[in-house]
N, C-alpha and C positions, 0 to 999 in steps of 0.2 A: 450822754446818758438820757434816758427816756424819761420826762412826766411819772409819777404817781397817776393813779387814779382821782380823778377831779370832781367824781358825781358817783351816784350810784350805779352800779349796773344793771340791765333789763336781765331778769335771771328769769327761766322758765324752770319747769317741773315734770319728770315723769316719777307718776307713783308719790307716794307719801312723801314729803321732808321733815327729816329727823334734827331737832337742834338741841345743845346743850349749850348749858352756862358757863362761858368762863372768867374767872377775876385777870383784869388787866393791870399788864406792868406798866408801872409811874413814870411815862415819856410821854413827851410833846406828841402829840401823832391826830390826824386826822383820818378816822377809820371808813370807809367807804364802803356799803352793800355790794359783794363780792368779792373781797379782798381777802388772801390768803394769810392764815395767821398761822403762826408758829411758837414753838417755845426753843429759844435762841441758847443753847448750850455756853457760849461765853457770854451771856449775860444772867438777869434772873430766870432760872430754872421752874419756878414755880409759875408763872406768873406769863399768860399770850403777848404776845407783840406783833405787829403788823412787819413782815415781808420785806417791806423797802427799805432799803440802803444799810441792808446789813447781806455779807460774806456768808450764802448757808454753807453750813459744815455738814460732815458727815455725821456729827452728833445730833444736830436739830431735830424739833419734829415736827412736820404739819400734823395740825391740829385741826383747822376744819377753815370755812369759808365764812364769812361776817355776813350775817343775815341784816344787818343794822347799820345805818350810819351810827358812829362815836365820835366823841371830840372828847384826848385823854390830853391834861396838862402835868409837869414832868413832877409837880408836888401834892398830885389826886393822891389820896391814901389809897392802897391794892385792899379793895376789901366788897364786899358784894354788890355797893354800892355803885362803884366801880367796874363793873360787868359787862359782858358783850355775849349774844347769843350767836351761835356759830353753827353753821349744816356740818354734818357731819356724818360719817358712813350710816347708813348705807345707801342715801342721797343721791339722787342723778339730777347734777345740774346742768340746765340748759345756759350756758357763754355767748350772749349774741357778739357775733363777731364783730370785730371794729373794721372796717373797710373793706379789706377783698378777705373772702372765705383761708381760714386758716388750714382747715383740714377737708380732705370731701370723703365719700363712703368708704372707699378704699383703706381709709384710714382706720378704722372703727379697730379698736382691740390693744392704737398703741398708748404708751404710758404718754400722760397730759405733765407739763413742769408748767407753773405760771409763778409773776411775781408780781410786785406790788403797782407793775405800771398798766398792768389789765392784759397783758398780752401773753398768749397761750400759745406753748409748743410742745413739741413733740423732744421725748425728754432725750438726755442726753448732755442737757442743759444743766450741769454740775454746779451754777451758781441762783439756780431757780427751784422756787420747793417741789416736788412732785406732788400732783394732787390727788392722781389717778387713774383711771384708763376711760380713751376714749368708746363710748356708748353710742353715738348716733350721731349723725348728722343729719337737719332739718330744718328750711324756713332759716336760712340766713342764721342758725343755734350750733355750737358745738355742746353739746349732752356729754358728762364727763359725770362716771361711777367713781364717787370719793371714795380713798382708800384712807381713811382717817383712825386713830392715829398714824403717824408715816415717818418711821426713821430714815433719814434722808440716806443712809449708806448703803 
C-alpha cells in the first residue's frame, strides 16, 4: 500500500478559489494541503475525515480538498475549533504531478478519482473518492474542476 501524503502539496489556481469551513471528526490524522476529504458513511456522518485507509463506499461524499495543513487527535472535541478549510466547487485545481505526468491534453474532460496518498487517476477507481473532471493540462499541473459535494455512487 502506498505512503499518505507526507507534506503539502504545490497546488496552483485557475480563476477564484472557493473555500468553506468544515468541523472535523475526532481521529488521529495528520491532514496535509491537498488531500481529499470526505464524509465516510460508516462512520461519523456529520463530521470530514481525511481519505486514507478507509473503504469509500458508494454512500460517501467528497467533500472538498484541504486548503490547510491539520493535525486532529482521536480526543479533539468536533466543534469549530476543530475546523479545516476545504476548496471546494467550483474550484479548478492545479495537482502538480509527482514524477512522470499523470494525464496529457488528450485527457482533458475525464472524471479525476484521488486518495489520500496524493496520487491521481482517471476514475474507474471504485476504491478512490472522485474529485472531478479533468480541466487542463499544464507546466508539469493536472487542473481538475471539483465536483464538490460528490456522492461517490
Amino acid at each position: 500500500m502506498a505512503t499518505n501524503l507526507t507534506a503539502n502539496w504545490p497546488l496552483r489556481f485557475l480563476g477564484e478559489a472557493k473555500t468553506e469551513k468544515f468541523i472535523l471528526d475526532a481521529v488521529a490524522s495528520h491532514i496535509y494541503q491537498g488531500s481529499p476529504m470526505i464524509l465516510d458513511d460508516n462512520g461519523d456522518t456529520d463530521h470530514v475525515i481525511l481519505s486514507q485507509n478507509i473503504t469509500v463506499a458508494t454512500s460517501d461524499v467528497m467533500v472538498g480538498i484541504a486548503a490547510e495543513e491539520k493535525i486532529t487527535k482521536a480526543d479533539d472535541v468536533e466543534d469549530e475549533v476543530h475546523s479545516i478549510e476545504l476548496y471546494v466547487w467550483p474550484t479548478i485545481i492545479g495537482f502538480k504531478s509527482n514524477s512522470s505526468p499523470v494525464f496529457v491534453a488528450s485527457d482533458v474532460g475525464k472524471v479525476v478519482s484521488m486518495d489520500g496518498t496524493g496520487i491521481l487517476t482517471a476514475s474507474g477507481a471504485s476504491t478512490k473518492p472522485r474529485i472531478g473532471h479533468l480541466f487542463k493540462v499544464e507546466d508539469g499541473y493536472d487542473y481538475v474542476a471539483l465536483e464538490t459535494p460528490w456522492i461517490q455512487a
